[in-house]
C-alpha positions as CSV (number, residue, x, y, z in Angstrom):
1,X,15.2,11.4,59.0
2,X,17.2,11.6,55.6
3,X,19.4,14.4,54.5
4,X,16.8,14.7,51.5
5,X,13.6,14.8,53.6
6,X,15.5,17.2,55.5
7,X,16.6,19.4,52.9
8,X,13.1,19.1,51.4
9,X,11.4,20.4,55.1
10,X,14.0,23.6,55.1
11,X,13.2,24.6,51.5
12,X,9.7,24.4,52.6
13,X,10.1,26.5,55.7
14,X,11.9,28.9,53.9
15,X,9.0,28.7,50.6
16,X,6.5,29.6,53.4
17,X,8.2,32.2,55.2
18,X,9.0,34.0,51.7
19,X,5.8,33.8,50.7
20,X,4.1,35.5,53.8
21,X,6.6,38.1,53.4
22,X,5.5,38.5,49.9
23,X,2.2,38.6,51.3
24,X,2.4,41.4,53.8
25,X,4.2,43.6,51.2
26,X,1.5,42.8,48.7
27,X,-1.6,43.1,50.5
28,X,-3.1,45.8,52.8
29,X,-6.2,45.2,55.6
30,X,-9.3,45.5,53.3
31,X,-12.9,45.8,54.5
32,X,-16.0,45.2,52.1
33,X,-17.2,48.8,52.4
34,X,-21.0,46.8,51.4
35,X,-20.7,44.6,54.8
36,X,-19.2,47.0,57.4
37,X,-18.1,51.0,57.6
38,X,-13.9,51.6,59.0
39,X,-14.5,53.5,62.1
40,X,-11.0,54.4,63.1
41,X,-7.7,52.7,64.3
42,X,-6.2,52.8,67.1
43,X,-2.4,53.2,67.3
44,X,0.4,55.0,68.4
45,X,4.0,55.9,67.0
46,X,6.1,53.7,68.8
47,X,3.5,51.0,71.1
48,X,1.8,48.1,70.6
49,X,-2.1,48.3,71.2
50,X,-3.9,45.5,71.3
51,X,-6.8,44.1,72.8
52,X,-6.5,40.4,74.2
53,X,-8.4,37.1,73.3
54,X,-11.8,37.7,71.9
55,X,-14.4,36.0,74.4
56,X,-14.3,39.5,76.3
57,X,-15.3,42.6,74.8
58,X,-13.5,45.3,75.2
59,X,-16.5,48.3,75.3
60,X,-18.2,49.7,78.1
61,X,-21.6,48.8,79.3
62,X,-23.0,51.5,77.2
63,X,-20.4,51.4,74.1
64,X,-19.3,54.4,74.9
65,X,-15.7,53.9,75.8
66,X,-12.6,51.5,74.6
67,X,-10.3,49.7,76.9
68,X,-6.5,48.4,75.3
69,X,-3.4,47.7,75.9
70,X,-0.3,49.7,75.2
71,X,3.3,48.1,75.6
72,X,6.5,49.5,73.8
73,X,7.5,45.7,74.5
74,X,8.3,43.5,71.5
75,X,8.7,39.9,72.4
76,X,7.2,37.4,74.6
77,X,6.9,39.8,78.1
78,X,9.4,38.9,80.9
79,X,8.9,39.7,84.6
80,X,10.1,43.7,84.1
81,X,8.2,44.2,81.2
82,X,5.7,46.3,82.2
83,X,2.0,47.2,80.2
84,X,-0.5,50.2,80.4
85,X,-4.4,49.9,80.5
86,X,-5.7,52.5,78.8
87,X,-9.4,53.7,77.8
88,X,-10.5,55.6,75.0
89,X,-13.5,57.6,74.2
90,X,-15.3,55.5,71.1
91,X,-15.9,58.2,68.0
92,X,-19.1,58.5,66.6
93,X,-17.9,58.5,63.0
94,X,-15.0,58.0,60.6
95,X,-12.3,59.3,61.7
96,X,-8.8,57.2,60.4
97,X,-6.3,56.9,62.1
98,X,-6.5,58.4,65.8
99,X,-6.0,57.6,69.5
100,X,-7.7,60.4,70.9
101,X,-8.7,61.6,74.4
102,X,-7.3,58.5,75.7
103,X,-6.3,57.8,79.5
104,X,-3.6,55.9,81.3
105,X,-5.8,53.6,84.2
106,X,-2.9,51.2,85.3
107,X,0.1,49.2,85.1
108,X,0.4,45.7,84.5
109,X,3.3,43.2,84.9
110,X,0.5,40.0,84.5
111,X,-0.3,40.1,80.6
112,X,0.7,38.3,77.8
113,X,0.1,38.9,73.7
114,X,-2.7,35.8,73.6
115,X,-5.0,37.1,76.7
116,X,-3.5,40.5,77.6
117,X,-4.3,41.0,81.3
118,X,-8.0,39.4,80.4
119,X,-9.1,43.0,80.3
120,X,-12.9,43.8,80.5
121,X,-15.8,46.1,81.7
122,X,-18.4,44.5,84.7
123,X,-21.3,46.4,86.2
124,X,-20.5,45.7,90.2
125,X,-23.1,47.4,92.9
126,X,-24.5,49.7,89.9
127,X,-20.8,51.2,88.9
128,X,-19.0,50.4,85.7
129,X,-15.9,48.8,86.7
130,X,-12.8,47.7,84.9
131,X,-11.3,44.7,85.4
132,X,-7.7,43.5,84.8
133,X,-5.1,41.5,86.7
134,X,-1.6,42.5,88.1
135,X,1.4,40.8,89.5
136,X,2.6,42.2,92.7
137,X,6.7,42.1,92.9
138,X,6.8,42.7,96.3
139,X,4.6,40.4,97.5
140,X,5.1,38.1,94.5
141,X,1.4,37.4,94.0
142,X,-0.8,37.8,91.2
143,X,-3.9,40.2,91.4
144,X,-7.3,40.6,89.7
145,X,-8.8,44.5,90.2
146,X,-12.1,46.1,89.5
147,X,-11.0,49.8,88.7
148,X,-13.7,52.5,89.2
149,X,-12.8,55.0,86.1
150,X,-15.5,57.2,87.0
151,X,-13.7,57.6,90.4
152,X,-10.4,56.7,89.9
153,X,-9.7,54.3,92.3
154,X,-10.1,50.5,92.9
155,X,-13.5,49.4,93.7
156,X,-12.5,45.8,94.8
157,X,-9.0,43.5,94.6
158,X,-7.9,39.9,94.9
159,X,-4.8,38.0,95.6
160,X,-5.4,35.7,92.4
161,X,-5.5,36.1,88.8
162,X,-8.9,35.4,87.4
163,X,-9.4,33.9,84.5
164,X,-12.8,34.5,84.1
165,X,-15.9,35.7,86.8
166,X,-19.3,35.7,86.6
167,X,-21.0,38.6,88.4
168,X,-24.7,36.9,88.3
169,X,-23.0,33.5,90.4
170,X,-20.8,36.0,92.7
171,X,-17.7,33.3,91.3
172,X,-14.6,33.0,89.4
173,X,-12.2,30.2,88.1
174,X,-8.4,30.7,88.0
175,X,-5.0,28.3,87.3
176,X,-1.4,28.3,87.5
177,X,-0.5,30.9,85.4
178,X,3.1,30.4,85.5
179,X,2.2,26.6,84.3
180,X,0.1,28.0,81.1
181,X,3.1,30.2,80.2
182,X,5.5,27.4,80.6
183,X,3.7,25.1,78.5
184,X,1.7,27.5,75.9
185,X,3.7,30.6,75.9
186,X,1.4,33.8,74.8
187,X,-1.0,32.5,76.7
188,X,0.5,32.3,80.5
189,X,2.3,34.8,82.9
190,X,5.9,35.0,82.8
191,X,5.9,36.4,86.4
192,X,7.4,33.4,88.5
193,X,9.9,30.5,87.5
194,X,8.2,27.4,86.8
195,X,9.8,24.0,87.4
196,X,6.6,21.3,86.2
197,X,9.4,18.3,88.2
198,X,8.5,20.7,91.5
199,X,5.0,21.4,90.9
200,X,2.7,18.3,92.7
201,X,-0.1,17.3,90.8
202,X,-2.1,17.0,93.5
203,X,-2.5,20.6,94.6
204,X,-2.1,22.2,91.7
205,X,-4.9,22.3,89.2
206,X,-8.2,24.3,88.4
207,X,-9.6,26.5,91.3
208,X,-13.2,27.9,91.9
209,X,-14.2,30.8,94.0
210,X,-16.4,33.5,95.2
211,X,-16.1,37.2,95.1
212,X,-16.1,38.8,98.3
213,X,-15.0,41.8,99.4
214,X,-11.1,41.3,99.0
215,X,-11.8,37.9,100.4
216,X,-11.3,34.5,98.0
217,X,-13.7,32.7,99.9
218,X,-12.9,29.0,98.2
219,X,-16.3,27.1,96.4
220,X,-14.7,24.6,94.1
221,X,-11.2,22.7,92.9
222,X,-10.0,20.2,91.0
223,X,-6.4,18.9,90.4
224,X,-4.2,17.4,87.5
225,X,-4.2,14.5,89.5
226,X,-8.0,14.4,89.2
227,X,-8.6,15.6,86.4
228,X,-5.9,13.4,84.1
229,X,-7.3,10.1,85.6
230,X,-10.3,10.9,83.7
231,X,-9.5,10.7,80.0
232,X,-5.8,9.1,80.8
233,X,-3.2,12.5,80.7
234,X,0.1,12.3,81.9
235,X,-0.4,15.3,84.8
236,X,3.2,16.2,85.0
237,X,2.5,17.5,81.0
238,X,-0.5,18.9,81.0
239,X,-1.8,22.0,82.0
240,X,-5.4,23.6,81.6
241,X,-6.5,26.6,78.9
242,X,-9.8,28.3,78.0
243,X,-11.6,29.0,80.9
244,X,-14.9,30.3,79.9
245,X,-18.5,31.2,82.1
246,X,-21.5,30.5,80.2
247,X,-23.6,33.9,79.7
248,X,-25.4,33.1,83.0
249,X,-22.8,31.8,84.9
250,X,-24.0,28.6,85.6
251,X,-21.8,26.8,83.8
252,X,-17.8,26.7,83.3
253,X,-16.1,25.6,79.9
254,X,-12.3,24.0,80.3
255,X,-9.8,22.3,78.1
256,X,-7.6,19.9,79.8
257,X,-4.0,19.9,77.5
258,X,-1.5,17.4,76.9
259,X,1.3,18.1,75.5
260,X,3.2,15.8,73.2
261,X,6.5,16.0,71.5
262,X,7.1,18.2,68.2
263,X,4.5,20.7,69.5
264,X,1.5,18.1,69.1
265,X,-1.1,18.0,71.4
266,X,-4.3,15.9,73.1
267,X,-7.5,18.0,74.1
268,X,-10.2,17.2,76.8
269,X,-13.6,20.0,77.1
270,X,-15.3,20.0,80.0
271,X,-17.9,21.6,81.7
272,X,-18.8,22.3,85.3
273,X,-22.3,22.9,86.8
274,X,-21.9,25.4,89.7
275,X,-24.9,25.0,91.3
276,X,-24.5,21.1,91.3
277,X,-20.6,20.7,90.5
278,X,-21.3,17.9,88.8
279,X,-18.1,17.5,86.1
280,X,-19.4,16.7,82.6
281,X,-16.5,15.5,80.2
282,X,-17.8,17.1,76.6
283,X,-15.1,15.6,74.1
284,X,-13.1,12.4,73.1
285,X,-9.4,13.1,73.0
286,X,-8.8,10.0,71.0
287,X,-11.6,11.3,69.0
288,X,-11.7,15.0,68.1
289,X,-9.6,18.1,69.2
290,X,-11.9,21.1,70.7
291,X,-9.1,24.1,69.3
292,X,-12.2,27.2,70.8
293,X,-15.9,28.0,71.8
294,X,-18.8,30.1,71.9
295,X,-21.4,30.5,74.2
296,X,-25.2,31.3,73.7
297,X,-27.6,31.6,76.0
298,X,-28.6,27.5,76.0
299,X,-25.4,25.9,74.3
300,X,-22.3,25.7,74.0
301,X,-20.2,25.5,70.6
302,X,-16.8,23.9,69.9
303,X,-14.8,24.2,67.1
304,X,-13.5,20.5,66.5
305,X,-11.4,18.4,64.9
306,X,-11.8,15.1,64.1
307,X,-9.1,11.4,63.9
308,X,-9.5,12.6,59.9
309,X,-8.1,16.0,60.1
310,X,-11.8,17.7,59.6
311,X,-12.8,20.9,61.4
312,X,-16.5,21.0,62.7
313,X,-18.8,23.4,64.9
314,X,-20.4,20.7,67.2
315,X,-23.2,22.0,69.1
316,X,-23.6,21.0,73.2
317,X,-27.0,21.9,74.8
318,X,-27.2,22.3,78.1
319,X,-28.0,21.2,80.8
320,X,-26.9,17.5,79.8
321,X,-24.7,19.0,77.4
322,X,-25.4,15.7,74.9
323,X,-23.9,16.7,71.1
324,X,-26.2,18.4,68.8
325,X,-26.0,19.4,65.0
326,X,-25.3,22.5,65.1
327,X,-27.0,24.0,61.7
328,X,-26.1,27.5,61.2
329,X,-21.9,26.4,61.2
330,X,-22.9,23.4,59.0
331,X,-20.5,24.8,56.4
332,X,-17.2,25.7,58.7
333,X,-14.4,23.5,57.5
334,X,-11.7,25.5,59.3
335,X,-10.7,26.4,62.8
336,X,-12.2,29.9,63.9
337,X,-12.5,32.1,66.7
338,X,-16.4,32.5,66.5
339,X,-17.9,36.0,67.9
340,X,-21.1,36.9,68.0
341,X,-22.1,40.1,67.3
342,X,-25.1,42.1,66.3
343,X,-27.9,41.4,63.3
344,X,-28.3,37.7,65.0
345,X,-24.9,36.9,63.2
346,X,-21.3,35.9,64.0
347,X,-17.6,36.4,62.7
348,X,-15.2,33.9,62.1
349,X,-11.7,34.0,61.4
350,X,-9.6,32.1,59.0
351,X,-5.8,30.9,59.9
352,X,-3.1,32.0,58.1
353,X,-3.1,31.5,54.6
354,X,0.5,30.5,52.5
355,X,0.7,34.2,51.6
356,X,-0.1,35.3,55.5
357,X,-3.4,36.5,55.5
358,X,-6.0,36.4,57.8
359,X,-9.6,36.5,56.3
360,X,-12.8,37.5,58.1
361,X,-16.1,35.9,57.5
362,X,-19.8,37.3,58.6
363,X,-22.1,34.2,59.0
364,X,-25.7,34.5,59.6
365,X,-27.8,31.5,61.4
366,X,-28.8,30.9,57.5
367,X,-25.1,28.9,57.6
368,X,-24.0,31.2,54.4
369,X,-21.0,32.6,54.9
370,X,-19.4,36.3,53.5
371,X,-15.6,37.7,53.1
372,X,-15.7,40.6,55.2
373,X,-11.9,41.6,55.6
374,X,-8.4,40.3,54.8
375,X,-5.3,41.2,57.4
376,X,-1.7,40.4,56.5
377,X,0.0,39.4,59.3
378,X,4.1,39.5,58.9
379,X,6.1,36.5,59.7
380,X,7.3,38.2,63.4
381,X,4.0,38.0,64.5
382,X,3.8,34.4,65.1
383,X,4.0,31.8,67.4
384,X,4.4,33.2,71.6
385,X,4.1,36.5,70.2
386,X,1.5,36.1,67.3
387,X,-1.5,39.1,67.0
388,X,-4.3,36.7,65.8
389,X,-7.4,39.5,64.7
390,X,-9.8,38.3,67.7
391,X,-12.9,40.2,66.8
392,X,-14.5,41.1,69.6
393,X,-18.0,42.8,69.2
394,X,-19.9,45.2,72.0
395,X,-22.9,44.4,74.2
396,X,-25.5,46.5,72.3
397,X,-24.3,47.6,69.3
398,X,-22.9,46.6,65.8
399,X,-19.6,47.6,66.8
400,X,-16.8,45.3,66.3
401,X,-12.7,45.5,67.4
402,X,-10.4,43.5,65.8
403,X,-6.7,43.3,66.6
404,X,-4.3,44.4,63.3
405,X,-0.8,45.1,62.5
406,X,0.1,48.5,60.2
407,X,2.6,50.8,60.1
408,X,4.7,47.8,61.5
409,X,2.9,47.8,65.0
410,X,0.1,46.0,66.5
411,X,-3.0,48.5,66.7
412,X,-7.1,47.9,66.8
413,X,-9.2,48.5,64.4
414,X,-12.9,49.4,65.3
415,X,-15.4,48.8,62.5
416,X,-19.4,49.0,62.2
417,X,-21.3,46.3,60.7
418,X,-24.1,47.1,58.3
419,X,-27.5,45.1,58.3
């Protein structure tokens, strides 16, 4: 590379990072006031509150309390740095800016800014349970528990992390988390040292399970070494992400990551039948880049990108998963993370703009497409340790939370879409 080219690449770095700067100071979180009523926000003088990736919600079975996570922790977490589980009661009307009535549940060493401790609510043996996962020092293993709140204590525990469960198949699917962290920071644990030259690709890799009584009776596994030789990965650098049940848990979503130099990456989806375990490979790498997903109750979706540098919703209908149009995201030419929430509709976020916004869209299954919000996001909040808004929407209800920074600090923001 030339001195010029390289002059010209730092005056644009530092173009950009001005400009988001200029951004944030300019600009304030907006909502259309015609599209969706400000609830209240959730934050606290001092702490980070957040709520984690947005394929889990983050309300009760009956949307009437909050879970979040509260951390006075400002970088990417280290083995010490601890985080609080917290739940909140929801309000019933505006109310600004509050945390009230809220309730320390746990501590948690096993979180990161991306997926928190992949915190979520699950109805086991007719109780409302909490789940989250831990990382036990003393034992140095990681944990998943389902916390009775009602009760206050721990309704079940497991020596492994989940990534995700599905209650209706009595399963769950986990990884290395120390291996995400090492090559996707934000997303991983940084609980345990991770050495990828010490790490054989033959045993380590994606794992299957069943949920028993503190018992991980194993159903189903799959290593690098497997699953590379499919689609031609180098196993020693790649690592899995995105591990997703359908809504009836017959089916598991994965990406399969490469990584490449300069932060550039290769992409496999695939999806397992748990019934069968028949492995169906979804995407080209050499083709398209799946970047995230959404489930409905008889497809999958995948935001894609193509050899040309063109984003696309591509539609996969089970159970042979073949590729469908997919009608209603006909129009998306960026890459979202798409929630569906109430009023048969969905939200979609935008990436950062050049002055560091983040804008929020409402599409309807008419493929038309409204500006619901715009979030600044400052320049430290970016990268390992970047608040993206991950709307995340409740079971029954119009209620949507959406990760925000104010006042400086990450904090939620709980909004109420109008038909």
């Amino acid at each position: 590379m030339t001195i010029t080219k390289k002059l010209k690449n730092f005056a644009k770095r530092i173009a950009l990072s001005s400009s988001r700067s200029i951004g944030h100071r300019l600009f304030r979180t907006s909502y259309d006031p015609q599209m969706c009523d400000f609830v209240c926000r959730l934050r606290k003088q001092g702490y980070h509150i957040f709520g984690g990736y947005y394929d889990i919600s983050l309300f009760d079975p009956e949307d009437r309390r909050l879970a979040y996570h509260q951390t006075g922790q400002k970088l990417s977490p280290t083995v010490t740095d601890a985080c609080e589980i917290r739940i909140t009661k929801l309000p019933a009307d505006h109310c600004g800016d509050v945390l009230a009535d809220d309730a320390l549940i746990a501590t948690t060493r096993a979180w990161s800014w991306q997926q928190g401790a992949r915190l979520g609510w699950a109805i086991i043996d007719g109780s409302k349970a909490l789940h989250f996962n831990d990382f036990c020092h003393r034992r140095n293993v990681y944990m998943s528990v389902f916390y009775l709140p009602s009760e206050d204590k721990i309704l079940r525990s497991f020596e492994v992390a989940f990534y995700d469960y599905s209650i209706q198949t009595d399963s769950f699917a986990t990884l290395n988390w120390d291996r995400l962290n090492f090559f996707r920071p934000g997303y991983g644990y940084n609980c345990r040292y991770f050495d990828p030259s010490k790490t054989a690709a033959d045993t380590d890799g994606l794992f299957l399970g069943r949920l028993k009584d503190k018992v991980s009776d194993p159903l189903l596994s799959f290593s690098y070494q497997e699953l590379c030789s499919i689609v031609g990965f180098n196993p020693a650098k790649s690592y899995l992400n995105h591990l997703k049940y359908s809504p009836d848990g017959q089916y598991l979503l994965f990406f399969l990551i490469e990584q490449q130099e300069k932060q550039s990456r290769f992409v496999a989806a695939f999806v397992i039948s748990i019934e069968t375990h028949r492995l169906i490979l979804l995407t080209n790498p050499k083709k398209s880049m799946p970047s995230h997903y959404l489930w409905e109750s008889d497809a999958l979706y995948l935001t894609e990108k193509n050899s040309h540098g063109t984003w696309s919703v591509e539609k996969y209908a089970a159970p042979d998963f073949d590729k469908h149009e997919a009608d209603f995201f006909r129009r998306i030419d960026f890459d979202p993370h798409p929630a569906p929430v109430a009023l048969d509709s969905y939200l979609l976020d935008t990436p950062l703009d050049a002055f560091g916004l983040h804008h929020l869209y409402k599409t309807g299954r008419d493929g038309l497409s409204h500006r619901m919000a715009t979030l600044p996001r400052p320049p430290i909040y970016t990268g390992a340790v970047r608040c993206d808004p991950h709307q995340r929407s409740s079971r029954t209800t119009s209620y949507v939370t959406i990760d925000n920074v104010a006042h400086g600090k990450r904090c939620i923001d709980v909004i109420k879409l109008k038909p």
